[in-house]
PDB file of N, CA, C and O in Angstrom:
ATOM      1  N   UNK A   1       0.837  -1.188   0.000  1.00  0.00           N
ATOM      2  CA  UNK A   1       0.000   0.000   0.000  1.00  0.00           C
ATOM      3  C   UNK A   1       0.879   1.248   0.000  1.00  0.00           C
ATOM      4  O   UNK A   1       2.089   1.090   0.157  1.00  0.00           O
ATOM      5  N   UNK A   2       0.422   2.371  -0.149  1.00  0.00           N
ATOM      6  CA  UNK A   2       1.188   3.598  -0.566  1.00  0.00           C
ATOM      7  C   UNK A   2       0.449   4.234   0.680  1.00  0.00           C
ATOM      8  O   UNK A   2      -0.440   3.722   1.360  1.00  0.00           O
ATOM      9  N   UNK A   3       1.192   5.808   0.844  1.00  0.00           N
ATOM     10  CA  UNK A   3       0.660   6.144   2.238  1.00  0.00           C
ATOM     11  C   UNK A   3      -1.028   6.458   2.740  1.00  0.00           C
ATOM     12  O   UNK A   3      -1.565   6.533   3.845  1.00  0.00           O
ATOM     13  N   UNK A   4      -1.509   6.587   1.369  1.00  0.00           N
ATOM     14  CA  UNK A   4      -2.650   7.048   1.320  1.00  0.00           C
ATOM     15  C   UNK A   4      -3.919   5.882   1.680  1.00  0.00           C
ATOM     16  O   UNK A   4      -5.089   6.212   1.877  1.00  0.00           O
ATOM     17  N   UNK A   5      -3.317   4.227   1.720  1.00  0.00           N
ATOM     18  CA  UNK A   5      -3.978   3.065   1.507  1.00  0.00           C
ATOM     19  C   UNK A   5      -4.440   2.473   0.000  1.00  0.00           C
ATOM     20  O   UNK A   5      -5.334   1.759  -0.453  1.00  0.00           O
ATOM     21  N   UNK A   6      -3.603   3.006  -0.350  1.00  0.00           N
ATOM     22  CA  UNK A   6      -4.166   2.288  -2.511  1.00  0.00           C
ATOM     23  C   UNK A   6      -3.320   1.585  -2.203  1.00  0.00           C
ATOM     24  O   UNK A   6      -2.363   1.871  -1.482  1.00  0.00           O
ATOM     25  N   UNK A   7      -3.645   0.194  -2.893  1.00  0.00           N
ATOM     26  CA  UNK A   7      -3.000  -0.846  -2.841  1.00  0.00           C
ATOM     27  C   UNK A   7      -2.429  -0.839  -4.228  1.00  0.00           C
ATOM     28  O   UNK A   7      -2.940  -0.073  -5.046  1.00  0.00           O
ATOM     29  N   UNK A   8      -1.377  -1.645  -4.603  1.00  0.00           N
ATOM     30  CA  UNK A   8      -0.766  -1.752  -5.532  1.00  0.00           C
ATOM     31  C   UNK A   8      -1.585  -2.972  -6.499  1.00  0.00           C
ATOM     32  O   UNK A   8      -1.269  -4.152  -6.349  1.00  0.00           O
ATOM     33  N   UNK A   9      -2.374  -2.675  -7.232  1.00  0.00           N
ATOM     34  CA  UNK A   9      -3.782  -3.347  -7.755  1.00  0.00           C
ATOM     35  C   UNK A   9      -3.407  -4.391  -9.038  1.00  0.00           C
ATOM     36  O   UNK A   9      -2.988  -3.860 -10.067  1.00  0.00           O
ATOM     37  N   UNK A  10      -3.529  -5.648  -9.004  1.00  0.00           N
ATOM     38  CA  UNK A  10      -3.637  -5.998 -10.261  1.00  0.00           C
ATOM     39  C   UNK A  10      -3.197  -5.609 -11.354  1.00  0.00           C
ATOM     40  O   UNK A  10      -2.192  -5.956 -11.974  1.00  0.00           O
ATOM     41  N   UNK A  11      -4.170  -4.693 -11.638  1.00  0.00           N
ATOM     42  CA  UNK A  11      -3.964  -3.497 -13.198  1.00  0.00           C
ATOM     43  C   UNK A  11      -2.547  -3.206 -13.258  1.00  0.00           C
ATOM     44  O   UNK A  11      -1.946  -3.438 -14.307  1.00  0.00           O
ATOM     45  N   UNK A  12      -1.754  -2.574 -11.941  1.00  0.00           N
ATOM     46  CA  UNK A  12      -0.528  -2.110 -11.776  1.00  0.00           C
ATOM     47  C   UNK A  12       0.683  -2.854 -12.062  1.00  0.00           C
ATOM     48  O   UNK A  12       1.763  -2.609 -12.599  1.00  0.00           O
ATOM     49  N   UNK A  13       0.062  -3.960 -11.454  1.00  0.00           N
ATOM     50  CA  UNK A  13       1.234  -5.567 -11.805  1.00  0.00           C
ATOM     51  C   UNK A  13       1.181  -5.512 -13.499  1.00  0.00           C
ATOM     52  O   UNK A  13       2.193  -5.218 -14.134  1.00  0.00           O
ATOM     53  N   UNK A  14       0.173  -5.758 -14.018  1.00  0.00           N
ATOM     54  CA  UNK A  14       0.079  -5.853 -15.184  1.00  0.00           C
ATOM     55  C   UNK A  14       0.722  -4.953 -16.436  1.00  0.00           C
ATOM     56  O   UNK A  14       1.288  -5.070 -17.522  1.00  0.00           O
ATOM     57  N   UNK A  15       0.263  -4.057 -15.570  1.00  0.00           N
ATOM     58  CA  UNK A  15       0.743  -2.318 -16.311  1.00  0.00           C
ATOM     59  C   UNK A  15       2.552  -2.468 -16.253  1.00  0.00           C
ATOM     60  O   UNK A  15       3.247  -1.747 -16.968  1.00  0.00           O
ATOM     61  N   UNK A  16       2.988  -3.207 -15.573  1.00  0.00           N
ATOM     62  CA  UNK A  16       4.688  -3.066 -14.623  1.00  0.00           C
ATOM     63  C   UNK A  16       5.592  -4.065 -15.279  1.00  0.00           C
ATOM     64  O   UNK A  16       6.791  -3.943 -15.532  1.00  0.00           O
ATOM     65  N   UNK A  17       4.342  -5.641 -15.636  1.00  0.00           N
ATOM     66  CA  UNK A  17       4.958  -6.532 -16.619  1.00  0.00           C
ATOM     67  C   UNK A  17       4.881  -6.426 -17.741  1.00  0.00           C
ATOM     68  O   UNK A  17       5.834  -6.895 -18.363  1.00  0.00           O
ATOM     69  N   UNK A  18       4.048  -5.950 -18.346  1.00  0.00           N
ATOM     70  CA  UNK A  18       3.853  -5.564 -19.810  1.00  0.00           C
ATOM     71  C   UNK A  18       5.442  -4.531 -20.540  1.00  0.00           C
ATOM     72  O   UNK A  18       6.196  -4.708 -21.497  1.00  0.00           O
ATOM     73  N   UNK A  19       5.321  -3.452 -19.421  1.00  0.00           N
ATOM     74  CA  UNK A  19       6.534  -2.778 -19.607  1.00  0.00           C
ATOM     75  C   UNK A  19       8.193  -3.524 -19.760  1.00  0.00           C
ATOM     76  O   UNK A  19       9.244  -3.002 -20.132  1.00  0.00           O
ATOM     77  N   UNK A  20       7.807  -5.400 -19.158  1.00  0.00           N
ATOM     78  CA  UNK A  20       9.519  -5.418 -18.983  1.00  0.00           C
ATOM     79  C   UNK A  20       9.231  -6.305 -20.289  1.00  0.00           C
ATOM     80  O   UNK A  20      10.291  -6.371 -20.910  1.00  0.00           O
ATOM     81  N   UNK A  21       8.236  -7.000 -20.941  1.00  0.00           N
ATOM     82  CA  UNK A  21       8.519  -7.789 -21.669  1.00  0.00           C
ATOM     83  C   UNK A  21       9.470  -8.030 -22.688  1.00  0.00           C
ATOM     84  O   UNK A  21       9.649  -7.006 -23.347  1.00  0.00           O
ATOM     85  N   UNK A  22      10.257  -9.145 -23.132  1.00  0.00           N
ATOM     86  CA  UNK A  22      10.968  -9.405 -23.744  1.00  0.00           C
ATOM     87  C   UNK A  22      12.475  -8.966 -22.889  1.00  0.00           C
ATOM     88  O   UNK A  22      13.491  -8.865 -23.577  1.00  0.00           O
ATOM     89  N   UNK A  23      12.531  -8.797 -21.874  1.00  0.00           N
ATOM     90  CA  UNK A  23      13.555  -8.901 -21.113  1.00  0.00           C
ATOM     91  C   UNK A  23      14.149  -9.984 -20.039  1.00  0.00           C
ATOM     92  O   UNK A  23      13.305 -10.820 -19.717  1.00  0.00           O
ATOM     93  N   UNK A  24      15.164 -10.108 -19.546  1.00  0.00           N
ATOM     94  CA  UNK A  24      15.269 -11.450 -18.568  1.00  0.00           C
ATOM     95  C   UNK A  24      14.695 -11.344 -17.278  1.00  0.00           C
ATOM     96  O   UNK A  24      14.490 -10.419 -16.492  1.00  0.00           O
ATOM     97  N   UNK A  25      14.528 -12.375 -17.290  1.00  0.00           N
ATOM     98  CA  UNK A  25      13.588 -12.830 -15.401  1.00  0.00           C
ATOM     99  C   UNK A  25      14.228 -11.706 -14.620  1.00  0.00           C
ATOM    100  O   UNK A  25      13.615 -10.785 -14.081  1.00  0.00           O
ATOM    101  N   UNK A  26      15.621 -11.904 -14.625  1.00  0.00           N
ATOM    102  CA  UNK A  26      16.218 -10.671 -13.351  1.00  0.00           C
ATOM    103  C   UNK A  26      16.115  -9.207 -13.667  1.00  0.00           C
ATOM    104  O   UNK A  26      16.431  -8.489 -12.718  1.00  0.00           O
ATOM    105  N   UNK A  27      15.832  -8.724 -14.521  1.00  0.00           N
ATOM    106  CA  UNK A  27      15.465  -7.536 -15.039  1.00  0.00           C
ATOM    107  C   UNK A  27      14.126  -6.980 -15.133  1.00  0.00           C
ATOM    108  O   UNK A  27      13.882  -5.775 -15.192  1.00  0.00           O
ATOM    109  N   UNK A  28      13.047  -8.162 -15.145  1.00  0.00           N
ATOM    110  CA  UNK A  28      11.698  -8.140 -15.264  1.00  0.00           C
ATOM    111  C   UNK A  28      11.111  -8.018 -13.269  1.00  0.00           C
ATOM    112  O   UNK A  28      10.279  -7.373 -12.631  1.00  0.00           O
ATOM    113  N   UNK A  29      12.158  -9.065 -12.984  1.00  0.00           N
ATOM    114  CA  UNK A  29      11.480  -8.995 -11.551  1.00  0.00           C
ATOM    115  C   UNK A  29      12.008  -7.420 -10.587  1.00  0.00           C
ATOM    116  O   UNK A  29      11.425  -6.698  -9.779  1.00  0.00           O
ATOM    117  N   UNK A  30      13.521  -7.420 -11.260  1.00  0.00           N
ATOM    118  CA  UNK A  30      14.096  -5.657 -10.598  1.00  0.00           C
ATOM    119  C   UNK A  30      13.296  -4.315 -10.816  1.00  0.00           C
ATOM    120  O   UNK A  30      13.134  -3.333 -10.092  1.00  0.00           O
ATOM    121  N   UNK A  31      12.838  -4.650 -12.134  1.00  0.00           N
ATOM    122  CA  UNK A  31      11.770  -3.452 -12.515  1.00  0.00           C
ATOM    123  C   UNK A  31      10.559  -3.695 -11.936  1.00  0.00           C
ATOM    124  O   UNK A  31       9.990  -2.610 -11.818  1.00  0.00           O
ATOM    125  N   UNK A  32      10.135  -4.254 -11.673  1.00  0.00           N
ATOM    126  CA  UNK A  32       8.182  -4.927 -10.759  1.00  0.00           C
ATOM    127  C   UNK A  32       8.776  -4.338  -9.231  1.00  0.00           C
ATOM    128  O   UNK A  32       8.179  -3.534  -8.514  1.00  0.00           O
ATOM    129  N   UNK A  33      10.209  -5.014  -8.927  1.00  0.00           N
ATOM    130  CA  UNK A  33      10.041  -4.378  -7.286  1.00  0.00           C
ATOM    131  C   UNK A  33      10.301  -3.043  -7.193  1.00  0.00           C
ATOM    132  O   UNK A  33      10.052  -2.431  -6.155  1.00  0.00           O
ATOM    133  N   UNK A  34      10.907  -2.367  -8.427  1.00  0.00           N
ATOM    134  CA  UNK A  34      11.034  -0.968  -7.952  1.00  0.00           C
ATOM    135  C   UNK A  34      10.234  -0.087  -8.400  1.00  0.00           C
ATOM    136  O   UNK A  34      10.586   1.082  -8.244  1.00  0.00           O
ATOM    137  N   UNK A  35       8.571  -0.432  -9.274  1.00  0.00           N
ATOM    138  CA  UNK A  35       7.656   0.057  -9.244  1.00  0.00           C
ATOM    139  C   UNK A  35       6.992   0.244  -7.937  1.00  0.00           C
ATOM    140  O   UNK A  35       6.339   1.217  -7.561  1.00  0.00           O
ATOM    141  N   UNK A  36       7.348  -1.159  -7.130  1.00  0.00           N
ATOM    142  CA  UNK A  36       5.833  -1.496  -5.782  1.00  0.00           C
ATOM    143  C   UNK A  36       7.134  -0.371  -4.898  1.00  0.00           C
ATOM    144  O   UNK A  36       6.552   0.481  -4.227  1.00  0.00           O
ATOM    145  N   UNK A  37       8.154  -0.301  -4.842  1.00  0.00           N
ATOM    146  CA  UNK A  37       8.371   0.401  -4.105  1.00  0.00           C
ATOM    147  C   UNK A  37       8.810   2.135  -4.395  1.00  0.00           C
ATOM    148  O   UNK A  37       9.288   2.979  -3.637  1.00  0.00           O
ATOM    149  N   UNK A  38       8.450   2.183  -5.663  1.00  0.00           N
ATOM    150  CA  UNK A  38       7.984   3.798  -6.075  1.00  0.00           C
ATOM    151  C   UNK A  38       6.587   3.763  -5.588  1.00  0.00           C
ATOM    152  O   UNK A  38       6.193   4.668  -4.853  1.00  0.00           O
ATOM    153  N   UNK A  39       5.893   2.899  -5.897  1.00  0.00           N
ATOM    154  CA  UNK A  39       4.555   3.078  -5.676  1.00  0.00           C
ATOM    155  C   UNK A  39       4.363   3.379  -4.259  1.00  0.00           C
ATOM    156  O   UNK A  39       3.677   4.349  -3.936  1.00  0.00           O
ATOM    157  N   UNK A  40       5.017   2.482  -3.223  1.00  0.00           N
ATOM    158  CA  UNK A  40       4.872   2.891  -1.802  1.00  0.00           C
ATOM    159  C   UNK A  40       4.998   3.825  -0.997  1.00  0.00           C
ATOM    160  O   UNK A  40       4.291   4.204  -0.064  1.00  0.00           O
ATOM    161  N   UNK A  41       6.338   4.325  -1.586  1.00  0.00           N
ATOM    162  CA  UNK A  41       6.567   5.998  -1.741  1.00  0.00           C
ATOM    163  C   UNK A  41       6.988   6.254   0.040  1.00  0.00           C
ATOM    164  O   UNK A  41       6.774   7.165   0.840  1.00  0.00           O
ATOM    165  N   UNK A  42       7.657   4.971   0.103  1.00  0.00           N
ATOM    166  CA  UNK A  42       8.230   5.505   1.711  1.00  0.00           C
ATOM    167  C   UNK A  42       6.954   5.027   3.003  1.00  0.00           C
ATOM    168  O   UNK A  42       6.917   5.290   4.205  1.00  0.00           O
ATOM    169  N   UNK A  43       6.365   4.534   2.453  1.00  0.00           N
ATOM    170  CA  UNK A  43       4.966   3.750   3.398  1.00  0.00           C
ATOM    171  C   UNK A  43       5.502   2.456   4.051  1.00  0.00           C
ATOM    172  O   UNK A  43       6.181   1.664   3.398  1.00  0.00           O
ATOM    173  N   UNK A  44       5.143   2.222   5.539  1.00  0.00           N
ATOM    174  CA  UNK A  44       5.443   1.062   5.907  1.00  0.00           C
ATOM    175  C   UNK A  44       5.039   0.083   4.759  1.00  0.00           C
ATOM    176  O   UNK A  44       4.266   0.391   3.852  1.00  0.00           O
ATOM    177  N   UNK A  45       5.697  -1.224   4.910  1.00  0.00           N
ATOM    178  CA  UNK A  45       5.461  -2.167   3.815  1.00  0.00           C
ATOM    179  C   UNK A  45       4.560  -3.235   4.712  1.00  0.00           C
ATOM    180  O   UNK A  45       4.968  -4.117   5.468  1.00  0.00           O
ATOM    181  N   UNK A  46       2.884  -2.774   4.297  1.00  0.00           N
ATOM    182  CA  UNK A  46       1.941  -3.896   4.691  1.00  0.00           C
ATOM    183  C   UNK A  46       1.703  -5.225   4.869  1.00  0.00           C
ATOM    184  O   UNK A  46       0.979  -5.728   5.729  1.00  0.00           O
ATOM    185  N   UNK A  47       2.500  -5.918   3.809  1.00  0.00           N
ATOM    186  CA  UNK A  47       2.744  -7.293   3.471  1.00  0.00           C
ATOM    187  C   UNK A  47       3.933  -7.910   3.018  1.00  0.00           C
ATOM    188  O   UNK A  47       4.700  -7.200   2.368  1.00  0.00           O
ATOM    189  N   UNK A  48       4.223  -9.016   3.216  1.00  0.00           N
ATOM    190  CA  UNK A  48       5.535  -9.319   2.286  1.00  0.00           C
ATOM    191  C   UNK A  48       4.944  -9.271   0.734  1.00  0.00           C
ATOM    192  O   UNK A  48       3.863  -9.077   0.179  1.00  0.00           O
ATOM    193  N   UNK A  49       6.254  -9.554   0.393  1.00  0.00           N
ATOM    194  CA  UNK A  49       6.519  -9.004  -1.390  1.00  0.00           C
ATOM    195  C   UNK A  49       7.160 -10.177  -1.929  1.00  0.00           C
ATOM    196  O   UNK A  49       8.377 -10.232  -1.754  1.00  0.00           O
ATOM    197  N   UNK A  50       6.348 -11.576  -2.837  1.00  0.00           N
ATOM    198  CA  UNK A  50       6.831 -12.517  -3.512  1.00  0.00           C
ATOM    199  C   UNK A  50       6.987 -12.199  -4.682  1.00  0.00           C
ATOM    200  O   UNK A  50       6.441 -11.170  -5.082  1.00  0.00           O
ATOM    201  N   UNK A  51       7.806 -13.020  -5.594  1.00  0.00           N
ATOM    202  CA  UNK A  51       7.806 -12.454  -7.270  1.00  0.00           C
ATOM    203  C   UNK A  51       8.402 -13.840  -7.438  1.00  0.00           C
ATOM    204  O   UNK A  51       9.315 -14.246  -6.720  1.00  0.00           O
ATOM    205  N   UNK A  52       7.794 -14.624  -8.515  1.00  0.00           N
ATOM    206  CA  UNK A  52       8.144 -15.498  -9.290  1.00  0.00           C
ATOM    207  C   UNK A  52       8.446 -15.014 -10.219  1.00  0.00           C
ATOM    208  O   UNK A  52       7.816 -13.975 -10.415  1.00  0.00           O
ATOM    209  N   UNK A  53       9.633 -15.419 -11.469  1.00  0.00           N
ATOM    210  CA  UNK A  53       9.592 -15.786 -12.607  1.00  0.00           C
ATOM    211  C   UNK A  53       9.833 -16.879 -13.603  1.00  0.00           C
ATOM    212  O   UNK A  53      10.937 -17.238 -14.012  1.00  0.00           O
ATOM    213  N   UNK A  54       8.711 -17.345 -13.932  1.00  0.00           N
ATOM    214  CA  UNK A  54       8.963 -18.517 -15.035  1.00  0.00           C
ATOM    215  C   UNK A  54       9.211 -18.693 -16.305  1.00  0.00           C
ATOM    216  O   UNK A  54       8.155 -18.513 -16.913  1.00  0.00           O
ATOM    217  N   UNK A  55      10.159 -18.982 -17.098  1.00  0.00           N
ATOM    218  CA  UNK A  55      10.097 -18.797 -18.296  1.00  0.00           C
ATOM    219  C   UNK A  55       9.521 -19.990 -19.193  1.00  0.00           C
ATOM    220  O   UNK A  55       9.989 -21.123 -19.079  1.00  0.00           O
ATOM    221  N   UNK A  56       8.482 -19.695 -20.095  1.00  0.00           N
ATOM    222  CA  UNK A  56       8.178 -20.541 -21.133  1.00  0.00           C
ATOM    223  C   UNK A  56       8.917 -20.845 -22.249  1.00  0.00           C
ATOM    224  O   UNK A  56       9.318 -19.909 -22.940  1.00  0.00           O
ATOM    225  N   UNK A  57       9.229 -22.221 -22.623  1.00  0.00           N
ATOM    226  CA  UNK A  57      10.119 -22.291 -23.213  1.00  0.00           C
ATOM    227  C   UNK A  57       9.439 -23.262 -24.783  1.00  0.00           C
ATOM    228  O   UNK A  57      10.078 -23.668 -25.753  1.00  0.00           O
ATOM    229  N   UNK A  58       8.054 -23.366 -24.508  1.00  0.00           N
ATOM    230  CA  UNK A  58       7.954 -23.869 -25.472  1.00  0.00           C
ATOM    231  C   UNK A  58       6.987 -24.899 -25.428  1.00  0.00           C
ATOM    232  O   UNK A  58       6.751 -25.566 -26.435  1.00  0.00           O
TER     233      UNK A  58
END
């Protein structure tokens, strides 16, 4: 959540992966955590923070 209580929504994840596509897992997942934590903007951190990445290979 950000200080205000907006949660970091779905849409946002989506909006955050779309942006890394065609890049590697470690680059895709570095850019997702440093959206949620632009997004947080200095807010206690409500929950933990998981991130998978899987690659399809076919």
């Amino acid at each position: 959540m950000d200080k205000e209580g907006n949660f970091f929504t779905r849409e946002r994840l989506v909006d955050a992966l779309k942006e890394t596509m065609g890049t590697s897992a470690d680059q895709m997942v570095a850019a997702t955590l440093l959206k949620i934590h632009k997004f947080a903007s200095g807010a206690d951190q409500s929950d933990d923070i998981t991130i998978m990445a899987i690659r399809y290979t076919g």
